[in-house]
C-alpha positions in Angstrom: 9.7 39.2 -2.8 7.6 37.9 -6.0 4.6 40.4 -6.4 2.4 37.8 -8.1 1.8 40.1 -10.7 2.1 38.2 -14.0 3.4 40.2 -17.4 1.8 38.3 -20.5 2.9 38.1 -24.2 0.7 40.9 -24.8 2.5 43.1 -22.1 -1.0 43.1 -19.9 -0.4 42.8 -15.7 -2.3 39.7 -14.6 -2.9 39.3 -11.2 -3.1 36.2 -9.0 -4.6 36.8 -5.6 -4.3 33.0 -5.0 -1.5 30.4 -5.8 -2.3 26.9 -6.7 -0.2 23.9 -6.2 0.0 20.5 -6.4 2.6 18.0 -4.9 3.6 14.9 -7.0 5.8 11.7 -6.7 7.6 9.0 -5.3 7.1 7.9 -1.9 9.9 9.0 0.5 10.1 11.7 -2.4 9.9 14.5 0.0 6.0 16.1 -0.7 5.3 16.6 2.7 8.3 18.1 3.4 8.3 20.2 0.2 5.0 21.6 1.4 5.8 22.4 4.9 9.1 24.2 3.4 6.9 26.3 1.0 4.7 27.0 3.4 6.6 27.6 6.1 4.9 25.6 8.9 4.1 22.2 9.8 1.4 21.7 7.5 2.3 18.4 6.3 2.1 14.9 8.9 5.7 13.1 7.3 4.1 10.2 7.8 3.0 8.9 4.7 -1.0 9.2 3.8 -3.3 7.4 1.0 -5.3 10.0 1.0 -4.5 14.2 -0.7 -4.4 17.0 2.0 -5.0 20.1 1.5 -3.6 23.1 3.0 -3.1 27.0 2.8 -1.1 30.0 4.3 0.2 33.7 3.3 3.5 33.5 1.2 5.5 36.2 0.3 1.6 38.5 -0.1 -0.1 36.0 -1.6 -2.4 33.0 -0.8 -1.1 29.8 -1.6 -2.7 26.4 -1.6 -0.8 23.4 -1.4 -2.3 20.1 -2.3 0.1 16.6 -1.2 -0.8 13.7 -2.4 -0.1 10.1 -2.3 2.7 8.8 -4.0 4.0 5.9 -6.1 6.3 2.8 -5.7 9.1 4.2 -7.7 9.9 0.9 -9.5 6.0 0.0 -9.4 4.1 0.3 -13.2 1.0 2.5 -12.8 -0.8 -1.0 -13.4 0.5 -2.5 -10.1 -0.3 0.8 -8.0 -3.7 1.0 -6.0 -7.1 2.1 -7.2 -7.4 4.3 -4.5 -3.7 5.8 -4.9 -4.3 6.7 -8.5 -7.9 8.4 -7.9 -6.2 10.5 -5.2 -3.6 11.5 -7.9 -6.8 12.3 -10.0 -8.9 13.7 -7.4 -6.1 16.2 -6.6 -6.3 18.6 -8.8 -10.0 19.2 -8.3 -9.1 20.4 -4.5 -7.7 23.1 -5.8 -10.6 24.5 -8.3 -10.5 26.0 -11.1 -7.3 24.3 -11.5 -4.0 23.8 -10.3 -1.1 26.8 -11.3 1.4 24.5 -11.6 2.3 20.5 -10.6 5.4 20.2 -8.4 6.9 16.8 -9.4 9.5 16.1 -6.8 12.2 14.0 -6.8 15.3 13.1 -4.6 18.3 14.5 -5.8 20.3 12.3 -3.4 19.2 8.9 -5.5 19.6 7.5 -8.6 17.3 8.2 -11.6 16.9 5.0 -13.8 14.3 4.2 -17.1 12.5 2.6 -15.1 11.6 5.2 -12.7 11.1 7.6 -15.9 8.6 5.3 -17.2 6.7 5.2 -13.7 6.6 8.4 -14.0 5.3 9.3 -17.4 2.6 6.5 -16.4 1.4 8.1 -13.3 1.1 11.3 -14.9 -0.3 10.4 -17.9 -3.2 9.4 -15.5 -3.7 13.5 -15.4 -4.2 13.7 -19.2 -1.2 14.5 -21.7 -1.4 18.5 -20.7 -0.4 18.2 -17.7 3.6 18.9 -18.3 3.2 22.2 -19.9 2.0 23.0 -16.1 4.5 20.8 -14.5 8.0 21.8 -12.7 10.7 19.3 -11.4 11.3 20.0 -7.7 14.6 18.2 -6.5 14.7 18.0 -2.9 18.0 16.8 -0.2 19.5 19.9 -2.1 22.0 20.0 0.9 23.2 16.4 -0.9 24.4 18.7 -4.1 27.1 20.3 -2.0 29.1 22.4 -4.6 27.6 20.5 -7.0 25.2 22.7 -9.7 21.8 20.9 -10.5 22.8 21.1 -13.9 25.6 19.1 -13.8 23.4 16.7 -11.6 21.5 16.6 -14.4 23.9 16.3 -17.0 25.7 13.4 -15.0 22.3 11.2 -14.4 21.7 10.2 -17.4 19.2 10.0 -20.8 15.9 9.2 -18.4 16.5 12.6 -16.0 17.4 14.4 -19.2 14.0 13.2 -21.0 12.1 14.2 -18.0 13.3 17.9 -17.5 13.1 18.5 -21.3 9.0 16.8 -21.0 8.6 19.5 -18.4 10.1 22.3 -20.3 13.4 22.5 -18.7 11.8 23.9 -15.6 13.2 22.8 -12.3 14.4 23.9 -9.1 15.6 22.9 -6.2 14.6 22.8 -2.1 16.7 22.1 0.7 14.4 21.1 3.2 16.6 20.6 6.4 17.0 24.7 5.4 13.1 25.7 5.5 14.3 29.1 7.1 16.3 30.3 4.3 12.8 31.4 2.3 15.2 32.8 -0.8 15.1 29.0 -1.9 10.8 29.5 -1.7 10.6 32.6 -2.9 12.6 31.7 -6.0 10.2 28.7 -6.6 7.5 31.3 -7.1 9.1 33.0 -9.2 9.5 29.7 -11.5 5.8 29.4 -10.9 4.8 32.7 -12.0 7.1 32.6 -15.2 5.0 28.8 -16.0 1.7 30.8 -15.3 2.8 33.6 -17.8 4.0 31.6 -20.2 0.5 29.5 -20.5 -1.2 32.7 -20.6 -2.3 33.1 -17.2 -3.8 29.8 -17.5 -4.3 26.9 -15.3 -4.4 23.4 -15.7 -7.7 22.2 -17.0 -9.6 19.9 -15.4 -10.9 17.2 -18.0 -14.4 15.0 -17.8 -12.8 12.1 -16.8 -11.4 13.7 -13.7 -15.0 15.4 -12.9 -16.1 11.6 -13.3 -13.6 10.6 -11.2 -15.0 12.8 -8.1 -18.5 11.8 -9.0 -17.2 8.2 -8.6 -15.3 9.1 -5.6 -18.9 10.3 -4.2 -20.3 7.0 -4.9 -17.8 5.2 -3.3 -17.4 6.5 0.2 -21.2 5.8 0.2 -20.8 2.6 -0.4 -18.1 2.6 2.2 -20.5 3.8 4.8 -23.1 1.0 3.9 -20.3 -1.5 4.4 -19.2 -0.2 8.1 -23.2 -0.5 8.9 -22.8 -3.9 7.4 -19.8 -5.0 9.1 -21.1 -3.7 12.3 -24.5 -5.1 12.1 -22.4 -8.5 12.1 -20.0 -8.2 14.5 -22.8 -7.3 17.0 -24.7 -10.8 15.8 -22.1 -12.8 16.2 -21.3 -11.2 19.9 -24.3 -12.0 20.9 -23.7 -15.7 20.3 -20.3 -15.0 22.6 -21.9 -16.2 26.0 -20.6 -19.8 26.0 -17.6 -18.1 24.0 -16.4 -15.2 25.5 -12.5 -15.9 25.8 -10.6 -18.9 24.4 -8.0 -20.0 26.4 -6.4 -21.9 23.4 -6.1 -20.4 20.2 -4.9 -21.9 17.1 -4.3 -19.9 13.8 -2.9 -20.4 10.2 -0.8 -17.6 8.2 -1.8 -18.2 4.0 -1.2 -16.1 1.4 1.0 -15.4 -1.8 5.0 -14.6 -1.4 5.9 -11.4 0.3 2.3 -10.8 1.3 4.0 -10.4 4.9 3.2 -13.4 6.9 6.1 -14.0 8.6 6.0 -10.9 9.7 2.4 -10.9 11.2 3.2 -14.2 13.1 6.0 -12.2 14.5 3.3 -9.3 15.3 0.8 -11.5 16.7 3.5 -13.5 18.6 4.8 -10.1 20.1 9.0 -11.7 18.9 10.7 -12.7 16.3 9.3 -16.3 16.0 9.0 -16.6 12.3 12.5 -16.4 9.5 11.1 -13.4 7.2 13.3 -15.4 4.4 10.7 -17.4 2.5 10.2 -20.9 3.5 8.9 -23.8 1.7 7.8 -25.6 4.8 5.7 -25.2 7.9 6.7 -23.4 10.8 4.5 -23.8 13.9 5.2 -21.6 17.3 3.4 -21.2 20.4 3.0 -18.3 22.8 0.9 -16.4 25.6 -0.7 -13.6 24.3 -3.1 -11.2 25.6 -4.4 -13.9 28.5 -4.2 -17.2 25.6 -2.0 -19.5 24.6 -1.9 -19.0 20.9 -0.1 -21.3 18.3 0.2 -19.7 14.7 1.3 -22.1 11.7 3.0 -20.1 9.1 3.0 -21.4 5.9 5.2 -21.2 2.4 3.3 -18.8 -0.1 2.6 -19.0 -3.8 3.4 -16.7 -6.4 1.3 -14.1 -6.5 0.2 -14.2 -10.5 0.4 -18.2 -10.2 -3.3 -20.4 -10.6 -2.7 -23.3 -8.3 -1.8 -25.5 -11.4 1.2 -23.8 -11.9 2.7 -23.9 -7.8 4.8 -26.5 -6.9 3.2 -30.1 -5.2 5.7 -29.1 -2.2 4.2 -26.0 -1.6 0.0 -27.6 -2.4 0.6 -30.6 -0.2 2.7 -28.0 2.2 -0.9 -26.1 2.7 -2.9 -28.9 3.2 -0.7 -30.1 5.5 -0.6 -26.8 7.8 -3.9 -27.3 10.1 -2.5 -31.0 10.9 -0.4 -28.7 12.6 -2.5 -27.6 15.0 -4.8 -30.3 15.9 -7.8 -30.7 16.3 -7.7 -27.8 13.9 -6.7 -24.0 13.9 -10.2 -21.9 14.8 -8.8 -19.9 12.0 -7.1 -18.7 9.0 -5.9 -15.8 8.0 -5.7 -14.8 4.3 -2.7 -12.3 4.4 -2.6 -9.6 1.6 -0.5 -6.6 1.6 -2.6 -3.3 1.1 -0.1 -1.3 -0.8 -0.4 -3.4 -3.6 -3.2 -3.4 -6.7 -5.5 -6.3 -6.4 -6.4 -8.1 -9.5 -8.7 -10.6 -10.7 -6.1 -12.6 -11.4 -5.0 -12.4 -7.8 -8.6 -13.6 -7.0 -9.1 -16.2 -8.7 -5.1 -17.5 -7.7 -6.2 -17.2 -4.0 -9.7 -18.8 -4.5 -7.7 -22.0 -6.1 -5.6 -22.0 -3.6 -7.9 -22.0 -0.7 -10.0 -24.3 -2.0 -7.2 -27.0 -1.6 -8.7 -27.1 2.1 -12.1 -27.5 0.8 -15.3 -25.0 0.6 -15.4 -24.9 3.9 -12.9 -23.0 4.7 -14.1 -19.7 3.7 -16.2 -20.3 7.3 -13.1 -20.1 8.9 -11.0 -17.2 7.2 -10.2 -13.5 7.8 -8.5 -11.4 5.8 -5.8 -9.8 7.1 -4.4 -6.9 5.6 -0.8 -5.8 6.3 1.1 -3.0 5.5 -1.5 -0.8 7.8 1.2 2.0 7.7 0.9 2.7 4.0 -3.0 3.4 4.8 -2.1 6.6 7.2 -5.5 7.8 8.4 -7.4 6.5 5.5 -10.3 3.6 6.7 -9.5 0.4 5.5 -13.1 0.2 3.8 -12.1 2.8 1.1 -9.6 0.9 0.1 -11.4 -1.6 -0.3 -14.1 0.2 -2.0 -11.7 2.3 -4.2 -9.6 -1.2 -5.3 -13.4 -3.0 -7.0 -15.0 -6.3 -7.4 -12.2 -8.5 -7.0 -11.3 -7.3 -3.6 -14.4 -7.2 -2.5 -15.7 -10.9 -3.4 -12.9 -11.8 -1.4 -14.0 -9.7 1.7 -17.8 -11.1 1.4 -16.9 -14.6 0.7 -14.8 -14.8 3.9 -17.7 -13.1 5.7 -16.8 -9.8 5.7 -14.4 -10.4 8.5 -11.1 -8.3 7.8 -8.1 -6.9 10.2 -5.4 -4.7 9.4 -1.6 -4.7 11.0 0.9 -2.5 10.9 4.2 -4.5 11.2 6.1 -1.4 11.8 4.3 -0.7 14.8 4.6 -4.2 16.8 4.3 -2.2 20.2 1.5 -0.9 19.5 -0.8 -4.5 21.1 -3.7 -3.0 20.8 -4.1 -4.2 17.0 -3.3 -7.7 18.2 -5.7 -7.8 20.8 -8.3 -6.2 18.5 -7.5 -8.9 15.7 -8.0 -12.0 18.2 -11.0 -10.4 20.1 -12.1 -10.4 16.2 -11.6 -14.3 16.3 -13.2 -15.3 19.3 -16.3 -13.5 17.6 -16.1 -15.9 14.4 -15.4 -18.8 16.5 -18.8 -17.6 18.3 -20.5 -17.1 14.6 -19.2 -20.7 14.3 -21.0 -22.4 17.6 -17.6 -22.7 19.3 -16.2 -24.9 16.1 -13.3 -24.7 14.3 -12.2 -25.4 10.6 -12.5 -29.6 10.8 -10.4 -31.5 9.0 -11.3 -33.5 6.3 -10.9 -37.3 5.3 -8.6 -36.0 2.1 -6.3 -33.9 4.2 -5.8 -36.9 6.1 -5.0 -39.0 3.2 -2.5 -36.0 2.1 -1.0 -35.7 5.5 -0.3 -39.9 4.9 1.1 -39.5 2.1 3.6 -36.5 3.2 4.5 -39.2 6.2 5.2 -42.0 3.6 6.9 -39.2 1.8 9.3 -38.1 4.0 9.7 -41.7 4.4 11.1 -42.1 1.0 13.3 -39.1 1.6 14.9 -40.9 4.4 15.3 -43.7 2.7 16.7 -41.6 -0.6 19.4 -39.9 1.6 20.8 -43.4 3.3 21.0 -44.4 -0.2 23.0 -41.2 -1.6 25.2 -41.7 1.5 26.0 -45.0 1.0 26.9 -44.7 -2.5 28.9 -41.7 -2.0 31.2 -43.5 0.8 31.5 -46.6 -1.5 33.2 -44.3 -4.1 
């Protein structure tokens, strides 16, 4: 059993009645795990959470506190991940005051370890301030993948960007199999490691800089202002149910999916339809489908997406006349739109002003209409969708105001679960009451654009009968 007693360089006993941890990484890296291992228990949910927990128990005669955080895309720049991600992965080390002993940076033995997942790396933990690898460890876990296999020679065999990293961290590592959370030899000799880190900084622990004591000061800020938009969301939706008496259930409900590539629209048309309805391949045309749901006959237009960093200059006329074209699709025209935007992603103001272009190809008024709908709702664990929306700044939150402050989140992992889908058109049906029963009305341009697509695919015709007959000629 380690003792925690720490020998110095000056041959003085130090003691440590607590231990103080922190997880970091990867998502799917193993933290949870990791911490349930070293603490022997359940501590940790598995499933994954935007937000640090903090836990502690009695190892091995001493008190140890485990903080898991967050963790990263693993091919993701630190510039892509979330606002609210990387102040968790600042916040964390301030759960643990004074300071952290030591940073457990774990990593999957079991997968390859590329430059570019170095680089991820350095950036997320630069976010911590340059001194935090004389106080970090590598932690490997799926150490039951090594087999006979020594870590070193894992090591070795990986490559220049695992080397790099182990040498930034002092050539301290070890290793945790976590299917094995009974054998505690594998724990107890991560404590060790820890006290030999702690000894050889002195008995210090990492320092917690200004900008990280801004950071928490920040973070206060925020989840007020979090609180003051629930009021203000609530306040709303209770005005616009009042206006629900002539309203109350539509028994015809037309929607339209927009958004940027790989937002997950296809996916939430699938969600919403309760089956697989929509291709999750990207298409560059309309797709319209119809089904009961919850009571309604609901018809959802999915539509092709633009690039994400693209202004509306730069997308394709297929793709702008494709858009304006959807809520022909639904006639007289869809009650409303939803502005799909996946959560686990960084919203910029270039992403803004990109969807603000593209939106207003169906004029100003459709911002009357829109919702935003937020998917990926499994990446936000317990975490209310208002911090994030808080935590990510202005960008993201013009958006939310100028479509009303009417937002929804889906998780389309969970498709079962109907409750979301219910909650998300009962959500509806209260616009379309903030509306006076209307829905988005389609303008005299549209029309001339949905003209000119038929006269279009006229030409197409026309063009194909043409290749044809030259091709038989030869």
């Amino acid at each position: 059993m380690c003792s925690y007693w720490l020998k110095s360089h000056a041959g003085d006993s130090l003691h440590l009645s607590d231990l103080r941890i922190v997880l970091l990484g990867n998502r799917y890296a193993g933290k949870s795990s990791s911490g349930n291992t070293i603490l022997g228990g359940e501590e940790f949910d598995l499933r994954r959470t935007s937000q640090c927990v903090k836990s502690q128990k009695k190892v091995a005669g001493g008190q140890v506190t485990v903080v898991d955080t967050p963790g990263w895309w693993n091919n993701v720049s630190v510039e892509k991940t979330t606002e609210l991600v990387k102040q968790e992965i600042m916040l964390s080390v301030s759960l643990c005051l004074p300071g952290p002993h030591t940073l457990l940076l774990v990593i999957r033995v079991d997968e390859s370890f590329t430059e570019e997942h170095r680089r991820v790396i350095e950036e997320h933990l630069d976010l911590l301030s340059d001194s935090v690898w004389s106080h970090t460890i590598v932690l490997f876990t799926c150490g039951d993948c090594l087999g006979d296999t020594t870590i070193e020679q894992h090591i070795e065999s990986e490559g220049k960007a695992l080397q790099w990293l182990v040498d930034k961290c002092g050539n301290r590592y070890h290793v945790l199999n976590n299917k094995k959370s009974g054998d505690r030899t594998q724990v107890t000799e991560l404590m060790e490691k820890i006290e030999e880190i702690v000894s050889g900084n002195r008995g210090g622990h990492y320092q917690i800089n200004r900008e990280i004591l801004e950071k928490t000061e920040e973070r206060r800020k925020t989840e007020e202002r979090v609180k003051q938009r629930l009021m203000k969301v609530q306040e709303q939706r209770e005005s616009r149910r009042s206006l629900m008496g002539d309203y109350l259930h539509l028994s015809d409900m037309r929607i339209v999916l927009l958004g940027y590539r790989y937002a997950g629209k296809s996916s939430s048309g699938n969600t919403i339809l309760g089956r697989e309805e929509f291709d999750l391949w990207t298409a560059s045309q309309c797709v319209k489908r119809q089904r009961e749901v919850a009571g309604r006959q609901v018809t959802v237009v999915n539509t092709p997406g633009w690039w994400k960093n693209y202004s509306v200059e730069q997308t394709t006329e297929l793709v702008k006349q494709e858009l304006k074209f959807s809520v022909s699709l639904c006639l007289p025209g869809p009650h409303t739109l939803l502005l799909v935007i996946d959560v686990s992603e960084s919203f910029t103001e270039k992403h803004r002003r990109g969807i603000e272009e593209h939106l207003d190809l169906l004029s100003e008024l459709v911002w009357g209409h829109t919702i935003v709908l937020f998917t990926r709702g499994d990446c936000l664990g317990d975490t209310p969708i208002e911090l994030h929306i808080e935590s990510e700044g202005k960008a993201l939150q013009w958006l939310v105001e100028k479509c009303g402050n009417r937002y929804h989140v889906l998780n389309n992992k969970n498709r079962g679960d109907r409750t979301q889908v219910t909650e998300l058109l009962e959500k509806i049906e209260e616009m379309v009451a903030g509306n006076r029963g209307g829905h988005y009305e389609i303008n005299r341009e549209i029309l001339e654009k949905i003209e000119e697509r038929r006269k279009t695919e006229e030409r197409v015709k026309q063009r194909l009968m043409k290749v044809q007959e030259q091709r038989e000629s030869l």
